[in-house]
N, C-alpha and C positions, 0 to 999 in steps of 0.2 A: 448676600453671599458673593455675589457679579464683584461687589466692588473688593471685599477682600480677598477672593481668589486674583485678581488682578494685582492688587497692591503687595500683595503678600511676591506672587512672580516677581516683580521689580524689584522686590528685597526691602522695600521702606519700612516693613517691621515682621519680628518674628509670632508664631503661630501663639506663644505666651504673653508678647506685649499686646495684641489685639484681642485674647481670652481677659487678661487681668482689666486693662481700659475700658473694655464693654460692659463688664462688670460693675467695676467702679463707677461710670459711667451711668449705667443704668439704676443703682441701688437707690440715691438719694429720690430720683423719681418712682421708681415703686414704693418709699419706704413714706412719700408723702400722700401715695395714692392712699396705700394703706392706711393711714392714719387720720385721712379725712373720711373714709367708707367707718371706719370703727368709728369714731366719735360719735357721726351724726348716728348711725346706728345702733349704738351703746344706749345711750342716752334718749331716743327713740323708743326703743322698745321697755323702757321704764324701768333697769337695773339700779339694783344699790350702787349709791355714789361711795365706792370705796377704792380707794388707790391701788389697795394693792391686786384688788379683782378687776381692775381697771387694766393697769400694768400686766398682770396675770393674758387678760381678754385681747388684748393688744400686741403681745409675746405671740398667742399664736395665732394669729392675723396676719403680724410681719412674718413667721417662718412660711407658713402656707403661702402669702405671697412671693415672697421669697423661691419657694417652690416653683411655684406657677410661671413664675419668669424665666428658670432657668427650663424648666418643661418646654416652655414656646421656644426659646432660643435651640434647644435641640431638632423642634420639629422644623423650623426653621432653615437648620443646619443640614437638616436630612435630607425632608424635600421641597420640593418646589410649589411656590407658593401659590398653583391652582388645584396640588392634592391637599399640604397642611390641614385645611380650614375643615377636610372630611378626617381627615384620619386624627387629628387630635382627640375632636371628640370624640369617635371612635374608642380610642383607647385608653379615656380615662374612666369609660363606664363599668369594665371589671372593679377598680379601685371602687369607684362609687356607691356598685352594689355589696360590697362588699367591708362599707363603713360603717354596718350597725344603723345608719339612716331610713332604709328601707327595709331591711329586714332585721330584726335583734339578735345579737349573738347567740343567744343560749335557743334560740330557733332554727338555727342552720344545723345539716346534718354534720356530722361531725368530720366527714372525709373534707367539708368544705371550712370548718371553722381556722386553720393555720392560713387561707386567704386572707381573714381578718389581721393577722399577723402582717403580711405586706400591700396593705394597703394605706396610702398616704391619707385618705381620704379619713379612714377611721380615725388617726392621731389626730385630724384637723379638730374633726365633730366631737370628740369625742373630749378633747383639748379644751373644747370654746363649752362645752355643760359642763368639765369639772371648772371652770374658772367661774363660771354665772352660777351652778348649784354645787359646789361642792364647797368642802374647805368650813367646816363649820357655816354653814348660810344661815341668817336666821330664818323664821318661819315666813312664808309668803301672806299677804295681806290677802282674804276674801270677805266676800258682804255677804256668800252663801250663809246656812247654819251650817252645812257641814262639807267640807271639800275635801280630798281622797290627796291632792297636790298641796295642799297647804305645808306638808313636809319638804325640803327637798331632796330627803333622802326619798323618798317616794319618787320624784322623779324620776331620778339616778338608778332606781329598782325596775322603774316601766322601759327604761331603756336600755337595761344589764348592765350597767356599769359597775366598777368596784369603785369605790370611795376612792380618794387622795391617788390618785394615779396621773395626776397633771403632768410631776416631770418627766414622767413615761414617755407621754405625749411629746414634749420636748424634745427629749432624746428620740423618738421614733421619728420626728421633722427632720430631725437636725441628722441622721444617717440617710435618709432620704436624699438631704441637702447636696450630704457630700457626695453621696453616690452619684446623683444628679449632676455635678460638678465634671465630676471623671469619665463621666459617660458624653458633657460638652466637650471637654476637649481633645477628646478622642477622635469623636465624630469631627470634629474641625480640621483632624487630623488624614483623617476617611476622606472629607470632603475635596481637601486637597490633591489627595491619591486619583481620583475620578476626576479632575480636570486634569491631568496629567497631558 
């Protein structure tokens, strides 16, 4: 931030060409980080080799990372980089709890269930088990005589999901994104006002 509040004063670029650059900038490397974490991890954890749940799995890996970048470059832009590392995670643990991961939706009181509603955290999770079990899955392979999961509609039931709700997910990143977006370069905007 030191060096574009400096650069920025001397006038070598505007508040937009150092928002779109760091962007651009940044994307090819998150989107490779991405893409190495999913693979070995895909394929790891012992998924149907199928393209399109592949692509699907991958879709929102890159939006959540995608996220997550433009998140850090906010806190970045905010504060300084001996509070960031506390208050981050700080404040993504509302979202967290609030993803259906720890606790299931149809188990929150009801004053608290529209939480689930703006949480990034929920489209992530919720995103990455409709692309692994939804979508017509076929049945899961067991060596039990009888397993309760062999469905994976069974799944998607133990962890309140509705069926075929992926692009939901999509679109719930993808507004997160943009909002994410307008909220960077606002703040960049902010941040300038305060070296003044």
């Amino acid at each position: 931030m030191a060096v574009f509040v400096r650069e920025h004063k001397s006038n070598y670029y505007s508040i937009s060409a150092y928002y779109f650059s760091k962007l651009v900038a940044d994307f090819p490397w998150m989107l490779s980080g991405v893409t190495a974490f999913q693979l070995i991890m895909y394929y790891l954890s012992g998924q149907l080799n199928e393209t399109d749940r592949i692509i699907m799995f991958w879709g929102i890996c890159a939006l959540f990372g995608w996220l997550s970048q433009v998140y850090g470059l906010i806190a970045g832009c905010l504060f300084p980089i001996e509070i960031s590392p506390f208050i981050v995670p700080a404040s993504i643990i509302p979202a967290l709890l609030f993803s259906g991961f720890f606790i299931r939706y149809n188990e929150l009181l009801d004053f608290f269930k529209p939480l689930t509603l703006v949480s990034y955290f929920r489209y992530g999770f919720e995103g990455l088990v409709q692309a692994t079990y939804g979508h017509n899955r076929t049945e899961l392979g067991c060596e039990e005589i009888f397993c309760y999961y062999r469905k994976t509609s069974k799944i998607l039931e133990a962890l309140h999901m509705e069926p075929n709700r992926y692009w939901t997910d999509v679109l719930g990143l993808g507004i997160w994104i943009l909002f994410l977006h307008i909220v960077l370069y606002l703040s960049l905007r902010l941040r300038l006002r305060w070296n003044r």
